[in-house]
N, C-alpha and C positions, 0 to 999 in steps of 0.2 A: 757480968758484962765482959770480961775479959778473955774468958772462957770461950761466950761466942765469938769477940773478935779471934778469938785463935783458932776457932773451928772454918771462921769465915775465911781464917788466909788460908787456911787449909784446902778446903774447897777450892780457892781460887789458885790456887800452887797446882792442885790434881789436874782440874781443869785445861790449866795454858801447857800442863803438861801433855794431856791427851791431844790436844791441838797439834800441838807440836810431832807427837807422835803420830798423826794423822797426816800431816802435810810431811812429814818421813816418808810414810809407807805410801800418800799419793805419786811423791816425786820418786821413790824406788820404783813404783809400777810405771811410770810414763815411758814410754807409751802403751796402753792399751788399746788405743783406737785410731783411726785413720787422719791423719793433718791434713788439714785446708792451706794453700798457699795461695792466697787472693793476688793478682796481679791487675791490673787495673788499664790493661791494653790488651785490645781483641789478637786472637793465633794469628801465629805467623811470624810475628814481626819481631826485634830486637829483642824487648821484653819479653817476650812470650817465649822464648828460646833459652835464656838465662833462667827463666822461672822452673820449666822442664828441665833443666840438666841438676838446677839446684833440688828440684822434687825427687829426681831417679838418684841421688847421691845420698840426701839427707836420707830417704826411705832406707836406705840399702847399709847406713850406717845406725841406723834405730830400729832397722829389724822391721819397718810398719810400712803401709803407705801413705802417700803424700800426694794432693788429688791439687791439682793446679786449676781456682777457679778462676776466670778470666769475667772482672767484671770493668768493660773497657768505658770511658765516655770523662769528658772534664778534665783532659791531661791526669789521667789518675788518681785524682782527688776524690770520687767516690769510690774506689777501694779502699785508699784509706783512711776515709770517714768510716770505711764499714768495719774494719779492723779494729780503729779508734775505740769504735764501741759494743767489741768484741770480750766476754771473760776472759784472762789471764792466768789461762790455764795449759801453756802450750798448743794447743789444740787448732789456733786459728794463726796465721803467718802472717805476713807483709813480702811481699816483693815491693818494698819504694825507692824509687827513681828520681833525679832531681826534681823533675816535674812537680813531682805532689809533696815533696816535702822539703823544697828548697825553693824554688821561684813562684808559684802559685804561692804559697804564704808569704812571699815579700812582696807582690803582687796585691794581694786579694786581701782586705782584712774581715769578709765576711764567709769565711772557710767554716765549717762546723769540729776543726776539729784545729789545737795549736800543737804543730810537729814537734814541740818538745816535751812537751808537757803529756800528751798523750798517746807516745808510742816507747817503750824498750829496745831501741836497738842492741841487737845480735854481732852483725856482723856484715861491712863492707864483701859483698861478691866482686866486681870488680870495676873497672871503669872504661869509656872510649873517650878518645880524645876527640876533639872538633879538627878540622883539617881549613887553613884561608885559600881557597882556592878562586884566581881569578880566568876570566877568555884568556885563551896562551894569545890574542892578537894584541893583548896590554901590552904594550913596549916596558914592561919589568921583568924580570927574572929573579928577584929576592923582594924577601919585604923590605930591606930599606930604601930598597931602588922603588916599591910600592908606595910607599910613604913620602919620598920625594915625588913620586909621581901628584900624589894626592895634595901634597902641598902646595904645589906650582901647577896645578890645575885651576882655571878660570870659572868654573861651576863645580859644583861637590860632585864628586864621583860617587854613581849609585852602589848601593850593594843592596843584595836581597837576603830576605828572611825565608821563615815555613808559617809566617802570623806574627803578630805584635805579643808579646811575654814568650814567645817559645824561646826553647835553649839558642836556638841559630843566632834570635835578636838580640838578645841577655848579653851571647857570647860579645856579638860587635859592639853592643855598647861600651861592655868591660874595656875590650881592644882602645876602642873612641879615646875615651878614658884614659888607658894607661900610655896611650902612645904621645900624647898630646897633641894629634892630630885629627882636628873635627870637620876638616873641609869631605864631609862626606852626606850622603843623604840614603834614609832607610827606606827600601819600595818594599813592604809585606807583600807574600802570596799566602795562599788557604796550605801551599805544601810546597815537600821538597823538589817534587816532580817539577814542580811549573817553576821554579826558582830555576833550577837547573836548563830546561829546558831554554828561559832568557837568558841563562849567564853565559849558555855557548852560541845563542843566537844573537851576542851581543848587546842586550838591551839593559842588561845590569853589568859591572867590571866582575863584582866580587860577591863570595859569599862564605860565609863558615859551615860546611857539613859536617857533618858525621865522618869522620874518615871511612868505614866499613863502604856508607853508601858512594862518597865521590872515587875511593881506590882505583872499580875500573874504569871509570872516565877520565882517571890522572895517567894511568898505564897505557892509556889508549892514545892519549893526546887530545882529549877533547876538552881537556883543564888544568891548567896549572896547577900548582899547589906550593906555596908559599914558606908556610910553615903549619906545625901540629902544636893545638892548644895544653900539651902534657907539661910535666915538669922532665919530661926525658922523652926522647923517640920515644915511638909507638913498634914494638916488637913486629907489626906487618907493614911496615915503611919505615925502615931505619937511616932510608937516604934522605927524608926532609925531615930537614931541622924543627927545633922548639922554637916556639914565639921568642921565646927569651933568648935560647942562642942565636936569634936571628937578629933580636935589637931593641927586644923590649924589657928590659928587665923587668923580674917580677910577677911576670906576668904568667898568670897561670888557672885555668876550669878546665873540666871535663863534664860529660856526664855518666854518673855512676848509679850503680842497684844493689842494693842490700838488704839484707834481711832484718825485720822488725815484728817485735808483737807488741800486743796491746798495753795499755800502761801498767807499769808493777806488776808486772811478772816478777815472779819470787826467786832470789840470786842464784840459785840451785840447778833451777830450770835453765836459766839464762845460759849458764856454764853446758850444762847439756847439750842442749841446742850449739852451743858457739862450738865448742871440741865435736862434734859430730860434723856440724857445714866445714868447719876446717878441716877435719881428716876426709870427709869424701871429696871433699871442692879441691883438693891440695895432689889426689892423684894424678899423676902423671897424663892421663887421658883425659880426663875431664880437664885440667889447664889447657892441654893441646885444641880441646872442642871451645873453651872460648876465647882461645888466640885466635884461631882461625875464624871465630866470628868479629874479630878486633876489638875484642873484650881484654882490658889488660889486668889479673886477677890481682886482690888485693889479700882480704882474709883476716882482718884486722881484729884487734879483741873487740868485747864491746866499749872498754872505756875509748877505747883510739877512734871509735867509729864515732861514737858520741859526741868528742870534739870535733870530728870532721864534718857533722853533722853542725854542729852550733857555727863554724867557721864559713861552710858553705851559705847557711841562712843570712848570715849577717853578712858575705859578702854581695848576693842578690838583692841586697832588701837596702846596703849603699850604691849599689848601680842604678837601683829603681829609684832611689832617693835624688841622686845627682843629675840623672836623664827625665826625670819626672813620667815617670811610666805605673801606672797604675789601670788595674784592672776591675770592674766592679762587681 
């Protein structure tokens, strides 16, 4: 009896050893074949652009290609349901965005997939900040002269969204929130177009953009701009201040994209993948292509992204909790 148990550990020691030397020699081969990076918003637009320059970088730094599938609809959440349930075998990406994996799951509790549990993030690409831009016919010129405004206003002053949960609403909640000023009232549109389109025709005061998209309506004069929701300017507007240097402390969102795979991907890969997005995302060109898109690059390991990742969730998922905003 003793004989077979020592033939059985035997067996069992060759075994985990050939495993082992299997998943060696798969992760020396990686890449053989072509990467999917699923982004979960139709060409063209922000995402779609970050997703492209991360494909022609990573491709060019792994020697392979990298095929950007664009599968757009749900604020992104069904890309990364499809990732979610994707093998863990490098092979398949994540382009995720606040969207799908920070406010829809504080949002939504009947998502098919939970953003922590079921994805590996890689690596923070970068972030844009939100920009408060109001009608330049507000009688303010800073946010605290805003907030006094808002104060000593006799009806709440509107501000507009791009919909109820998107980042635009999220953002002013947080602001509501952190400023302790509530004398305000949220009007949703279906998008940023029609927001914009009332907030210089006067029918809303205020709104949080995307910096990228209000830039040249602020250079033009067709909108104020208050402050930028970063922890520091934003490198393509260094003349308007931070929320916080302007009077709120603390206060602080963007929204950002990173790269993720699917869950337990094996530490090996992980490494791979992250020293590859960094050495090509870190060249000198590819930074300048996403400043110029008001992308401000990050590049973080994966543990630092991880916590930004747990930090971000739980910061939407207290704003939804305190504004009572749910989504179903």
């Amino acid at each position: 009896m003793q004989r077979i148990n020592r033939m059985s550990g035997l067996i069992k020691a060759m075994l985990a050893g050939l495993m082992c030397a299997a998943v060696g020699s798969a992760a020396a081969a990686y890449p053989d074949k072509p990467i999917r990076l699923v982004v979960g918003f139709p060409p063209g637009g922000g995402a779609d652009f970050v997703a492209r320059e991360v494909a022609q970088r990573l491709g060019q730094a792994l020697n392979t290609s990298v095929v950007v599938d664009n599968k757009a609809g749900a604020n992104g959440t069904i890309a990364a349901a499809e990732v979610a349930r994707a093998p863990a075998d490098g092979y398949t990406l994540l382009l995720g965005v606040t969207a799908s994996q920070s406010i829809s799951p504080a949002l939504s509790p009947k998502l098919p997939y939970d953003p922590q549990r079921d994805f590996t993030p890689i690596t923070e690409i970068g972030y844009t900040p939100l920009v408060l831009v109001v009608n330049p016919k507000l009688p303010v010129k800073t946010l605290k002269e805003f907030l006094s405004y808002a104060k000593a206003s006799k009806t709440p002053v509107p501000y507009g969204s791009a919909g109820i949960g998107n980042i635009t609403h999220m953002t002013a909640e947080l602001f509501v929130q952190s400023s302790g000023v509530s004398n305000f009232q949220h009007v949703p549109y279906k998008g940023s177009s029609q927001v914009m389109t009332d907030l210089i025709g006067g029918r809303v005061d205020a709104y949080f953009d995307t910096l990228p998209s209000s830039l040249p309506l602020i250079q033009s004069g067709q909108v104020r701009a208050l402050a930028v929701t970063s922890a520091v300017r934003a490198g393509s507007a260094k003349d308007i201040p931070t929320v916080q240097e302007a009077g709120v402390p603390g206060f602080q969102t963007t929204t950002w994209f990173g790269v993720l795979a699917p869950p337990n991907l094996n530490a090996d890969l992980t490494k791979r993948l992250y020293d590859a997005l960094r050495n090509g995302m870190n060249k000198p060109d590819a930074r300048q292509a996403l400043v110029a898109r008001g992308v401000e690059p990050v590049l973080d390991s994966p543990a630092q992204f991880t916590a930004e990742l747990h930090a971000d969730l739980q910061r939407w998922r207290d704003v939804a909790r305190k504004a009572n905003i749910k989504l179903d």
